[in-house]
Every structure is written in C-alpha cells, then in structure tokens.
VOMI-649321 format. One record per residue (C-alpha): y, x, z; residue number from 1; residue in one letter. Coordinates in nm, 2 decimals, decimal comma. Layout:
N
+--------+--------+--------+-----+------+
!     c2 !     c1 !     c3 ! pos ! code !
+--------+--------+--------+-----+------+
!      Y !      X !      Z ! NUM !    A !
...
+--------+--------+--------+-----+------+
***
This chain:
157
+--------+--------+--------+-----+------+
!     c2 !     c1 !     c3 ! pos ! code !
+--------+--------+--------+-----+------+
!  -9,87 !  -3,93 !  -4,04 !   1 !    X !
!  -9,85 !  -3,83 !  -4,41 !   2 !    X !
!  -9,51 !  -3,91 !  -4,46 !   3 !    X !
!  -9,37 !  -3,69 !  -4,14 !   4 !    X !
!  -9,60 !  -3,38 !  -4,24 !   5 !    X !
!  -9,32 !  -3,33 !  -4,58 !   6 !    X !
!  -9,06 !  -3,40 !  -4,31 !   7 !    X !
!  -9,20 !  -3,13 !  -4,09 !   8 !    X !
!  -9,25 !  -2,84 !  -4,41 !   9 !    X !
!  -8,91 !  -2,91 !  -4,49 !  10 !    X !
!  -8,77 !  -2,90 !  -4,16 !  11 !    X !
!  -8,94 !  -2,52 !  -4,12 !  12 !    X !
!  -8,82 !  -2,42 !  -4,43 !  13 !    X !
!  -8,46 !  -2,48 !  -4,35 !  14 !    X !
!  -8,50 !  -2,33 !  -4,04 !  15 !    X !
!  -8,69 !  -2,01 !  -4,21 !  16 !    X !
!  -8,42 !  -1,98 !  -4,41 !  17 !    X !
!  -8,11 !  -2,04 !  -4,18 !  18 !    X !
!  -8,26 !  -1,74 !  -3,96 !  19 !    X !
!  -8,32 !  -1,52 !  -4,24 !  20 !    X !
!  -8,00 !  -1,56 !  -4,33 !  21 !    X !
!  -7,84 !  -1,51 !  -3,98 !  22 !    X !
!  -8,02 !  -1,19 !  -3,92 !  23 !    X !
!  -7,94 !  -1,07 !  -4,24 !  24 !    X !
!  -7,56 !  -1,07 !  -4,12 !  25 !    X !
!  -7,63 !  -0,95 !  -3,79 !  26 !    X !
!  -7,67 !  -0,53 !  -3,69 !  27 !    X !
!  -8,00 !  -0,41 !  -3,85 !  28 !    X !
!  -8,25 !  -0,38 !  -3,58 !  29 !    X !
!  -8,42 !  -0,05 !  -3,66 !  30 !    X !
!  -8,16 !   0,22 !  -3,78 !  31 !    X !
!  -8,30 !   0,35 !  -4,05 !  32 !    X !
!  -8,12 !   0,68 !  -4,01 !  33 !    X !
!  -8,23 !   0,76 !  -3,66 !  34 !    X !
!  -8,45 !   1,07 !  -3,54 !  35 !    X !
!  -8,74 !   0,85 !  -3,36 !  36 !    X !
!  -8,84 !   1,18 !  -3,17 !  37 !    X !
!  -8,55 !   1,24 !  -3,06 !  38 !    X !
!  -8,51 !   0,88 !  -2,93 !  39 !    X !
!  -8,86 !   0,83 !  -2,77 !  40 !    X !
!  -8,75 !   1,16 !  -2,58 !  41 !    X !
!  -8,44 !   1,02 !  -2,46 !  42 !    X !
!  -8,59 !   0,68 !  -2,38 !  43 !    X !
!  -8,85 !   0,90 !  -2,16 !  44 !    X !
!  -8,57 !   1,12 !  -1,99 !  45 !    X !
!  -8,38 !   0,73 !  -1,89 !  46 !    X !
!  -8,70 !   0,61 !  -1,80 !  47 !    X !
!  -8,81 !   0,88 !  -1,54 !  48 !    X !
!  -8,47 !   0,88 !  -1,37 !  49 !    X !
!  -8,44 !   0,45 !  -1,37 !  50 !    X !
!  -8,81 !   0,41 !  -1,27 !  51 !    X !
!  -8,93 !   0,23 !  -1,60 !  52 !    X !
!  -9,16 !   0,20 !  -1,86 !  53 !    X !
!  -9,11 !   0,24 !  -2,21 !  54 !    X !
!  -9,15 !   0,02 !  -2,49 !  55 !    X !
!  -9,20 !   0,15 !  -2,87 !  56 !    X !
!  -9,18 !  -0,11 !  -3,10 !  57 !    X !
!  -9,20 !  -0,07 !  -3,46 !  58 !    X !
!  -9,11 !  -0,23 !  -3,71 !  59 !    X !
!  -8,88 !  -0,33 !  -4,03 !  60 !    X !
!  -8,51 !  -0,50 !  -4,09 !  61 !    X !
!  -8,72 !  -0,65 !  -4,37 !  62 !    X !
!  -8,98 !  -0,80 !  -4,15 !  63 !    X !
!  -8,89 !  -1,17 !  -4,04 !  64 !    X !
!  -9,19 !  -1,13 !  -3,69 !  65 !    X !
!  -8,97 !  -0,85 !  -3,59 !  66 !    X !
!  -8,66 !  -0,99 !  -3,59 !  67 !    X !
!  -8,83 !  -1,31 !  -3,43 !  68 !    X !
!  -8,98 !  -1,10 !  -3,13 !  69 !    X !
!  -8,59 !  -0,98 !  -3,05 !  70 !    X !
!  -8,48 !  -1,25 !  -3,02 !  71 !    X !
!  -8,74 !  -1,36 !  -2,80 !  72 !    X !
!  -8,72 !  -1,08 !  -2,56 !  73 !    X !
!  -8,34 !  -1,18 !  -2,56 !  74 !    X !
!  -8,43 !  -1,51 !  -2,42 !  75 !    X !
!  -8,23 !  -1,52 !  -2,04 !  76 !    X !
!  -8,65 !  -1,59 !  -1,94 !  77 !    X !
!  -8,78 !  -1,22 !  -2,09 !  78 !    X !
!  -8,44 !  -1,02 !  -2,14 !  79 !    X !
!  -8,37 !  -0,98 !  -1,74 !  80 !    X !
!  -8,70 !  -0,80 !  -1,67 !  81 !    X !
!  -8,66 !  -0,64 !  -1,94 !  82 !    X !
!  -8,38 !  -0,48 !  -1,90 !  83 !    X !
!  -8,53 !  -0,41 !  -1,48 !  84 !    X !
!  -8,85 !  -0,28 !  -1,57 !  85 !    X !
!  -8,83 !  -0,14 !  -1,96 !  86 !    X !
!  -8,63 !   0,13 !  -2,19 !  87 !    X !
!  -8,69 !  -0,01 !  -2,57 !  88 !    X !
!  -8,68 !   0,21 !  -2,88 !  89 !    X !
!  -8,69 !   0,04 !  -3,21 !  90 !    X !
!  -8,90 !   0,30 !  -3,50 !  91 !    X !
!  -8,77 !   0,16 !  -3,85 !  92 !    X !
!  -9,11 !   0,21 !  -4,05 !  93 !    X !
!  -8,96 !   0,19 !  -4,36 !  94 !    X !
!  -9,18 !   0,00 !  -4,60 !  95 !    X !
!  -9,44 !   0,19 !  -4,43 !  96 !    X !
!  -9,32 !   0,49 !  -4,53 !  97 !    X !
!  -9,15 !   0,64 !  -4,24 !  98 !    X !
!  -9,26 !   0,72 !  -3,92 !  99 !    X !
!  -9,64 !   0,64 !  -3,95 ! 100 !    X !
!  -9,72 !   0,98 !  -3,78 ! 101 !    X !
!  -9,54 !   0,87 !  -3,47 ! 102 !    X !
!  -9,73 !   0,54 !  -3,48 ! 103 !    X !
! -10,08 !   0,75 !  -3,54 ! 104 !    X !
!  -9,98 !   0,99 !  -3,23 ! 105 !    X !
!  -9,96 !   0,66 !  -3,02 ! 106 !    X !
! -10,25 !   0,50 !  -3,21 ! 107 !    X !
! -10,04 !   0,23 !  -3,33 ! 108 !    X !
! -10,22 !   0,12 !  -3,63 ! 109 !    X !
!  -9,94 !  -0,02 !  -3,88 ! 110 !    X !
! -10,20 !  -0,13 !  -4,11 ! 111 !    X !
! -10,27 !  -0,43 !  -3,88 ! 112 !    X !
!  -9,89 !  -0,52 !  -3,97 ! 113 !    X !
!  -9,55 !  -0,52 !  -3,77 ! 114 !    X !
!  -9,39 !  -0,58 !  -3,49 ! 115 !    X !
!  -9,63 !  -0,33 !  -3,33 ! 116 !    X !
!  -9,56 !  -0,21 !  -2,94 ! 117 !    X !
!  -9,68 !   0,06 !  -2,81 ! 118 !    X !
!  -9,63 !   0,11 !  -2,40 ! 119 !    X !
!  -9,54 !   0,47 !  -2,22 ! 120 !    X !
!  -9,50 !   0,54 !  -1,87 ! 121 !    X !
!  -9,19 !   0,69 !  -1,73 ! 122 !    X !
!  -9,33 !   1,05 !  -1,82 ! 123 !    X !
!  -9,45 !   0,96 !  -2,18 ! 124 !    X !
!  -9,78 !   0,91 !  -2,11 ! 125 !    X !
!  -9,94 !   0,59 !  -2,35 ! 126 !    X !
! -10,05 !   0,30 !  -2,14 ! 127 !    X !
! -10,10 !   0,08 !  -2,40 ! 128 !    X !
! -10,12 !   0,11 !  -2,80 ! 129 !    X !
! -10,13 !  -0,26 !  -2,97 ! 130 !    X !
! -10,45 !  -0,21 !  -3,22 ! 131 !    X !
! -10,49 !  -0,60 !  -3,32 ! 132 !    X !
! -10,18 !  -0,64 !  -3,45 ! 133 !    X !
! -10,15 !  -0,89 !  -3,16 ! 134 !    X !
!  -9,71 !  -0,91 !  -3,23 ! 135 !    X !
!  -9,74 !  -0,94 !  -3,64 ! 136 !    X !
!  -9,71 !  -1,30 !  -3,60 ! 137 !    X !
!  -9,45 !  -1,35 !  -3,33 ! 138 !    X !
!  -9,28 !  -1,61 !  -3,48 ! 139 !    X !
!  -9,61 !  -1,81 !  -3,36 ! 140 !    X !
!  -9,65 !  -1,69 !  -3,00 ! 141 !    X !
!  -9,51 !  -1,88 !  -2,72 ! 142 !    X !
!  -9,25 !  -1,72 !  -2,50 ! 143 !    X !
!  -9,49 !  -1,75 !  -2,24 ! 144 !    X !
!  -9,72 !  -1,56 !  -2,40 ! 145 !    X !
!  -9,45 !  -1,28 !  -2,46 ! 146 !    X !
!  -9,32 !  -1,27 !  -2,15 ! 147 !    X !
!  -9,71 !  -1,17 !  -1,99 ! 148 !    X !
!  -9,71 !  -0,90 !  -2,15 ! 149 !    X !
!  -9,42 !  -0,79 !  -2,04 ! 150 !    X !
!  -9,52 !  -0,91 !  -1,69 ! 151 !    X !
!  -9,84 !  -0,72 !  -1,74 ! 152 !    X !
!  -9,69 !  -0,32 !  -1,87 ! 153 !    X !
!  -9,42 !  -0,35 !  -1,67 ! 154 !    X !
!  -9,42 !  -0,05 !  -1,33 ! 155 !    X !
!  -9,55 !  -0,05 !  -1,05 ! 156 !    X !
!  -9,36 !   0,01 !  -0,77 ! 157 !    X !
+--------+--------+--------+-----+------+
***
C-alpha cells in the first residue's frame, strides 16, 4: 500500500498541473471586463422568453474549482439539460474585489470561497443562494452530485 500512495500523489500532481496548464491556454472563463448587471439582465430577458432558470456563478480565471466545475457541466451527462433548462452568467470576482455587491444582493457569501451559484427564476427572482460554499471544492464532487443539483433548480413545467 505504501509504495502506491507516492505513485498516486504523483499521479495527481501531473494531472493538477497538465489542467492548469490547459486552462491557462483556453478563453478565460469570467471576462473580466464585463458589466455583470447588464448580463444577469440579459440572462433574465433569454430566460423569460425560453422558459428557464438562471444560473449565477461566480468565480475567478485564477481559481482551479471553477474551471473544474465547467468542465463538468460540459460533460455530454450535465451539459444537455443544461443548455434545456438553464441561461449561465459567469461574475469574474476579481480577487474578491469585484462584484461582491452583486454576490451580497443574491446572498452569495464569497467568503465561504468560489465557484459560488446562485439560482433565479425566469423573472429574476432568487431561488437559491449557495451559503456553504457547497461548489469551492468541485474538483472533489462527483458528477453525480453536480448533476442533482442541476436536476433539483432546474423549472418546472
């Protein structure tokens, strides 16, 4: 057992840093430049007229959970419903410098760490405001475990 464990650190610490290095060549995530008002608004005009929910999510490019909960919700399992039941705004949060008075108004409490998600219905009403930090460790939740909550915030119809 003892000499697999090494095996096993080493293993997750290529893989830590082959994915930090792929997402630091892909898009950035949250654009840092982007009027988060203006985008939750927009998100809330698509979802009234589609018949969806809306997910906030902030977060960080800097922040590896973040980065590992896209990818997740990308999975062919997740991104389908999705995509049917969800319009998703990324809030950049800076180094937790920018946008904390959005994440106050939906009582997203950043302190507890990122990714945090926040859940609006199709007329911006909150549904659901994460206050656990139950997403700041994504890259140790099971896709199952992603994919209920999802299941769970998604419309009813």
């Amino acid at each position: 057992m003892r000499k697999t464990r090494p095996c096993r650190l080493v293993l997750m610490a290529a893989f830590l840093v082959i994915a930090t290095g792929a997402l630091a060549e892909e898009k950035p995530l949250y654009d840092e430049s982007a009027d988060a008002r203006a985008d939750i608004r927009s998100a809330v005009v698509r979802a009234r007229k589609e018949h969806k929910n809306v997910v906030l999510d902030f977060g960080g490019n800097w922040c590896f959970d973040c980065h590992v909960l896209e990818k997740a919700m990308q999975q062919p399992e997740l991104a389908s419903g999705i995509e049917k039941n969800f319009v998703v705004v990324h809030i950049d949060v800076g180094r937790f410098d920018k946008n904390v008075d959005i994440a106050e108004q939906y009582r997203v409490p950043l302190n507890k760490g990122v990714p945090a998600l926040a859940v609006l219905d199709s007329s911006g009403k909150l549904l659901y405001a994460q206050d656990q930090g139950q997403f700041e460790d994504a890259r140790h939740m099971s896709l199952g475990a992603i994919k209920a909550f999802f299941e769970q915030w998604r419309p009813k119809k």
